[in-house]
C-alpha positions in Angstrom: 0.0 0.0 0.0 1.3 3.3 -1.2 2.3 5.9 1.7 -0.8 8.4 0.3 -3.2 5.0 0.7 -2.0 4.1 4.4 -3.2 8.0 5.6 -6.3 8.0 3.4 -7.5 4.8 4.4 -6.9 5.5 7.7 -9.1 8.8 8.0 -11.7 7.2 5.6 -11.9 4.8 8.2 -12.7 7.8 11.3 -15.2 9.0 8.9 -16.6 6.1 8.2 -17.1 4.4 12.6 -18.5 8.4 12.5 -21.1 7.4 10.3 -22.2 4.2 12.4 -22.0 6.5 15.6 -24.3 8.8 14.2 -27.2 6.4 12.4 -27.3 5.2 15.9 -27.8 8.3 17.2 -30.2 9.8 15.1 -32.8 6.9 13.9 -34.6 7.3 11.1 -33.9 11.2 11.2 -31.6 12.7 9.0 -28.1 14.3 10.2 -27.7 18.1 9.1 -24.7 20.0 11.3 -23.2 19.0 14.6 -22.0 20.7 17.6 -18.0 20.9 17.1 -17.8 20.7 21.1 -19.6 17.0 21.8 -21.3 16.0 18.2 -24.7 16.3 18.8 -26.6 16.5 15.5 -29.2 18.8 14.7 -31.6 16.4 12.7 -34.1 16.9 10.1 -37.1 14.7 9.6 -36.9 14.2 5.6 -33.5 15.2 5.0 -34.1 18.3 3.3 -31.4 18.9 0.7 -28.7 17.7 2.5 -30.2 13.8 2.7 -29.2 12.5 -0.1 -25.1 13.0 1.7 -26.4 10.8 4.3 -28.0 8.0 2.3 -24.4 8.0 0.2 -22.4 8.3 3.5 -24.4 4.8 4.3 -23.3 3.6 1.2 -20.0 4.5 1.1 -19.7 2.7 5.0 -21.8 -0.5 3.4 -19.0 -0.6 0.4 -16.5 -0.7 3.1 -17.6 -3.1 5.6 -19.6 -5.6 3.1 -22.0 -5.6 6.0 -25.4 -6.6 5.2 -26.8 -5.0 8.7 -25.1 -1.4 7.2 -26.5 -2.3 3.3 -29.8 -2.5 4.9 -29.4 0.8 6.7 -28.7 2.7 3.1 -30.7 0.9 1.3 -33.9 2.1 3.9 -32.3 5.9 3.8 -32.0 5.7 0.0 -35.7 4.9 0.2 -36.8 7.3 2.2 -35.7 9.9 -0.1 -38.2 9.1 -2.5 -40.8 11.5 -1.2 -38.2 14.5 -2.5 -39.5 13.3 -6.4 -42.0 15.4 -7.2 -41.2 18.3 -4.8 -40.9 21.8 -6.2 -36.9 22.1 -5.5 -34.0 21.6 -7.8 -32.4 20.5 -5.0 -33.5 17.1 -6.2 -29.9 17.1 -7.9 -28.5 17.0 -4.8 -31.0 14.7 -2.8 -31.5 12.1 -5.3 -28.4 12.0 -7.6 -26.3 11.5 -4.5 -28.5 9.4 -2.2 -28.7 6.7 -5.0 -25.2 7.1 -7.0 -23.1 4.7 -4.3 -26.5 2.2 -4.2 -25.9 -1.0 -4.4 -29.1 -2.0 -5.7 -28.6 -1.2 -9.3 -32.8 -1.7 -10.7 -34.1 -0.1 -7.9 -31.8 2.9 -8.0 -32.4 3.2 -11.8 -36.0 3.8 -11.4 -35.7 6.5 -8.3 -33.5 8.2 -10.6 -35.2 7.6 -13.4 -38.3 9.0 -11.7 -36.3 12.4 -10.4 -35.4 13.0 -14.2 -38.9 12.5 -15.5 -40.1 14.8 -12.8 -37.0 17.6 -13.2 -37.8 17.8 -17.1 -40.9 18.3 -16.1 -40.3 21.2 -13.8 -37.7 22.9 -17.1 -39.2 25.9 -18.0 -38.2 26.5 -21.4 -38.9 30.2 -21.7 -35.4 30.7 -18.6 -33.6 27.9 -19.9 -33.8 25.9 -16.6 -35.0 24.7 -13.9 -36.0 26.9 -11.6 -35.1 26.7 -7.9 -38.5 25.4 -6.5 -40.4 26.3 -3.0 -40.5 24.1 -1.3 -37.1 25.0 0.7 -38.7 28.2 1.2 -38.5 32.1 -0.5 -38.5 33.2 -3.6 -39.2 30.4 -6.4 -37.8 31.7 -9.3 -33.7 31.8 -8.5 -31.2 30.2 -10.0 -28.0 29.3 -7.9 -24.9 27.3 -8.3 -26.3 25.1 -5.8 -28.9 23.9 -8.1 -26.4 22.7 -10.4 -25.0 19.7 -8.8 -26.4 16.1 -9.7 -29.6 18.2 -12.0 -27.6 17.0 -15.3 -27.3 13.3 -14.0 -30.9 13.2 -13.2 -32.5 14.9 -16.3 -30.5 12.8 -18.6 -32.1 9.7 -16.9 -34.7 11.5 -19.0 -34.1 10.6 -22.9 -32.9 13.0 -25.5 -35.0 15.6 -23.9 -33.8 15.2 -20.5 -30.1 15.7 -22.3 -31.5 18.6 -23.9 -32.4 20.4 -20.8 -29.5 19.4 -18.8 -27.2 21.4 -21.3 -28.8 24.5 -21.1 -29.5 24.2 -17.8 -25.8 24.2 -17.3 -25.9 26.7 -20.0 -28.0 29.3 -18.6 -26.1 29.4 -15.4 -22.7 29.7 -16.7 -24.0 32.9 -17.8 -25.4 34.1 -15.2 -22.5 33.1 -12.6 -19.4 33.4 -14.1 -18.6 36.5 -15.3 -16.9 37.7 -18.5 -13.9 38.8 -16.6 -11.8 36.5 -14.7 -11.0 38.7 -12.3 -14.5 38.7 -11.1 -16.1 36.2 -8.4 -18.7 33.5 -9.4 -22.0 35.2 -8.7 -23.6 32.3 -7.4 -27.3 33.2 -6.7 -29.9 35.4 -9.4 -33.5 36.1 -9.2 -36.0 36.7 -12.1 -37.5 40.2 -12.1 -41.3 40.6 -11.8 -41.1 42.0 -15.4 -38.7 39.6 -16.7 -34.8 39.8 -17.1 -32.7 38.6 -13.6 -30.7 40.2 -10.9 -28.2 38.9 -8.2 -29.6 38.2 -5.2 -27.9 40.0 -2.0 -27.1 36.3 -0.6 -25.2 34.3 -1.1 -23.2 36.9 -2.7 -19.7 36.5 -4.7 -17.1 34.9 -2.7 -19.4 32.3 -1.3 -16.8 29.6 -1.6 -19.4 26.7 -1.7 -20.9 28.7 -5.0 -18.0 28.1 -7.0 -17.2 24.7 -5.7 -20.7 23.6 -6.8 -19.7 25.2 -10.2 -16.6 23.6 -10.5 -18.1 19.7 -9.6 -20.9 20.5 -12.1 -18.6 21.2 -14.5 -16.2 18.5 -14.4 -19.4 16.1 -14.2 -20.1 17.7 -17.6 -17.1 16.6 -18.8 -17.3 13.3 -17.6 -20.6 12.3 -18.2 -22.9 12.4 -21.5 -24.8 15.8 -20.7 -24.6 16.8 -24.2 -26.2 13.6 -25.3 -22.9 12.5 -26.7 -22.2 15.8 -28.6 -19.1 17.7 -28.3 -19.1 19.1 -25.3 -18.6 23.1 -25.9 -15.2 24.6 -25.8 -16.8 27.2 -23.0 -17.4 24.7 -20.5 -14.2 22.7 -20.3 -12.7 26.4 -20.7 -14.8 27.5 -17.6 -13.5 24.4 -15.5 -9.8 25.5 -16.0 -10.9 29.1 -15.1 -12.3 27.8 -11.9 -10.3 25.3 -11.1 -6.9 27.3 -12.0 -8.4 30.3 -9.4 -8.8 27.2 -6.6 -5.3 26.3 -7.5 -4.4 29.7 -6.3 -6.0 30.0 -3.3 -5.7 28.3 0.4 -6.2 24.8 0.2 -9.1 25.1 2.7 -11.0 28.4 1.5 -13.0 31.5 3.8 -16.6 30.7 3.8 -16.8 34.2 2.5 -14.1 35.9 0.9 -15.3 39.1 1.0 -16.0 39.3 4.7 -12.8 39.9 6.9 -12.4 37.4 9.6 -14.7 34.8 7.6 -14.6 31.3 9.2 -13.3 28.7 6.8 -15.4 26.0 5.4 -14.2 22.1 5.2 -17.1 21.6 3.0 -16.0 23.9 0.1 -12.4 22.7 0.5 -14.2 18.8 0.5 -16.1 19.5 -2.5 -13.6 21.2 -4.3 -10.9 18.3 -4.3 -13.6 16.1 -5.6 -14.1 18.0 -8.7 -10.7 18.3 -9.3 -10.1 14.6 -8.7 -12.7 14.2 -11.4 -11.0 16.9 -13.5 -8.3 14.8 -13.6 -10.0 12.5 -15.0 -11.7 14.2 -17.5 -11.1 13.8 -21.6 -13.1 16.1 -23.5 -11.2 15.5 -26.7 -8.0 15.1 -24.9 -6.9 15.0 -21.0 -7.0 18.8 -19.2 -3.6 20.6 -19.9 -3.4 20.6 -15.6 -4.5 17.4 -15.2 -1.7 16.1 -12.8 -1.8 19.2 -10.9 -5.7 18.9 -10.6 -4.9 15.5 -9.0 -1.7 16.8 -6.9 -4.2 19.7 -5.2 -7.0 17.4 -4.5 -4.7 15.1 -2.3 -3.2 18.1 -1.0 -6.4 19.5 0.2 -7.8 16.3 1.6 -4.8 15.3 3.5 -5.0 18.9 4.8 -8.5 18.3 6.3 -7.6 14.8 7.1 -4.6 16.3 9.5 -5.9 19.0 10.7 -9.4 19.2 10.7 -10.7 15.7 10.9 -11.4 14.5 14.8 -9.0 12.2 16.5 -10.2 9.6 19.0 -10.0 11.7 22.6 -8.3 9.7 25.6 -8.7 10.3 29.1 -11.7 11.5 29.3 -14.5 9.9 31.5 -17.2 10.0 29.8 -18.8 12.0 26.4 -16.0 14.1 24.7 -15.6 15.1 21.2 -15.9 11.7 18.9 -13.2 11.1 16.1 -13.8 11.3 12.7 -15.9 14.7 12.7 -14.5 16.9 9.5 -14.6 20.3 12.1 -14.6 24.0 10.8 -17.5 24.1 8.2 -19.6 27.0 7.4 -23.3 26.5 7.2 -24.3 30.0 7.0 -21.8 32.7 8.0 -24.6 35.7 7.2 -26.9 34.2 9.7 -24.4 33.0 12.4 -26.0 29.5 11.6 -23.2 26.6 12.4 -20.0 27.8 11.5 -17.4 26.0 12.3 -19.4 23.1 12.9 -19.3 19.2 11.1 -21.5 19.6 8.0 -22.9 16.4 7.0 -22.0 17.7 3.1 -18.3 18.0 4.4 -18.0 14.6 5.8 -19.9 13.1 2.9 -17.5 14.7 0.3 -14.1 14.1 2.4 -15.5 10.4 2.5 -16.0 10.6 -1.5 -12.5 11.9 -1.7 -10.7 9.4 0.4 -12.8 6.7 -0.7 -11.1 7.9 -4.7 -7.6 7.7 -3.4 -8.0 4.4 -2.2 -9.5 2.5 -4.9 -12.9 1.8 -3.0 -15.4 4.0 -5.4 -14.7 5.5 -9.2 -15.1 9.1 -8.2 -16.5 9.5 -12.3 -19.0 7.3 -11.4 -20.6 9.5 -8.6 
């Protein structure tokens, strides 16, 4: 086992005793953010968008152990999910791309997905080029964010040659919205349609909202990977966008500010988590040929997650009587540094991504295939 292997496998395996701590501790709710002091989750009853990280965290852990007691356990989360179908959120990328990716159940997981694209074409409203955020989270329906982008493609072309259609311009419309014509600029990660048409950034998140370009960047490199242009050539702008994003988070502090515009920002593990994923997929990624920084792409994504596996990932605590902080925690995420709202907290996004990651480096999951 190569030297890189021994460390990875060894903090996938904290993240992974993490997850069976946790699905004891919370039931049949779903894990959201927990207390960086002792661990305690704050729970959610369906999952909201963050559930479909937990049913993939279960998977990942059933991949590991073989366990049929812990295939069980994803397979009922993974389930569970299904309720998210026909709700009015593109945040069904998120919930039911990832909760069913890493399932083992190959006919069963086909028609959840299957059933998420059918109902995501659905919801692609033509006329904006997309598909609109949804209300079901709550405020203003008609937004498009970087957030949305994430997992949408993979769904919708579980949808036929129209399903591929709408994935592209989905992808499309928010490229140019969010990413500027000048380089120089921030992603602008969040718009709103005006009352009398045409759209306008929304205050928040605003630009430097290092989760909105990381869900950029892994959206991208998925369109490189995977047949969103229904086997076209995939468009010189997008592979030219993924270099412009990932070159910038080449640049930058291998774990990012939650907000790079706000002086004394928290960081954020889950950006930094999310970010080497799509650059360990970059890697991989051959749209005509490999990515000119290829290697490098791969070089900064193990750079970033041994980084979080040092130094932010909990250690088992000794000598302590009792409770204490449990190991395998990825510490220092940002929910919501605006509203105060967990930040520097375990994100159960963070630990699902850092598990994606190490899981790559050591051969137990294809990270193209997720």
């Amino acid at each position: 086992m190569s030297p890189a292997a021994r460390w990875a496998r060894e903090a996938l395996g904290r993240v992974l005793e993490r997850v069976a701590v946790t699905r004891e501790a919370v039931g049949d709710r779903f894990p959201l953010y927990a207390d960086p002091v002792d661990g305690g989750w704050t729970t959610t009853r369906r999952g909201s968008w963050t559930g479909g990280f937990w049913a993939g965290l279960l998977w990942l852990r059933a991949r590991a152990t073989g366990d049929a007691g812990d295939r069980r356990a994803a397979a009922g989360c993974t389930d569970a999910l299904a309720g998210w179908v026909e709700a009015d959120t593109v945040t069904r990328g998120l919930i039911l791309w990832y909760g069913t990716a890493l399932d083992e159940r190959a006919s069963a997981a086909a028609r959840l997905r299957g059933r998420a694209g059918g109902a995501l074409l659905a919801a692609f409203d033509p006329g904006l080029g997309l598909v609109p955020w949804g209300a079901a989270l709550g405020g203003d329906r008609l937004l498009a964010r970087t957030d949305g982008l994430p997992g949408t493609g993979q769904l919708l072309g579980c949808a036929g040659a129209a399903g591929v259609r709408a994935a592209a311009a989905h992808l499309d419309r928010h490229l140019e919205l969010c990413l500027p014509g000048d380089a120089a600029e921030a992603v602008r990660p969040a718009w709103r349609l005006r009352p009398g048409g045409g759209w306008e950034p929304c205050e928040e998140p605003r630009p430097g909202w290092s989760r909105g370009e990381a869900w950029l960047l892994l959206a991208l490199a998925d369109a490189l990977l995977v047949p969103a242009y229904g086997g076209e050539e995939v468009p010189a702008r997008v592979a030219a966008a993924a270099v412009r994003l990932a070159d910038g988070l080449l640049a930058g502090p291998l774990v990012p500010p939650a907000d790079a515009g706000r002086d004394g920002s928290p960081t954020d593990t889950s950006a930094a988590a999310i970010g080497a994923v799509a650059l360990l997929k970059l890697a991989r990624a051959r749209p005509g040929s490999p990515l000119p920084g290829a290697a490098g792409y791969e070089r900064r994504a193990v750079d970033v997650l041994r980084r979080l596996a040092d130094h932010h990932l909990s250690r088992p605590e000794h000598g302590r009587q009792g409770g204490g902080r449990p190991a395998g925690m990825l510490l220092d995420g940002c929910y919501d540094a605006d509203r105060g709202l967990a930040v520097r907290h375990e994100l159960v996004w963070g630990d699902f991504f850092l598990a994606l990651g190490l899981a790559a480096l050591t051969g137990l999951v294809d990270p193209v295939s997720v």
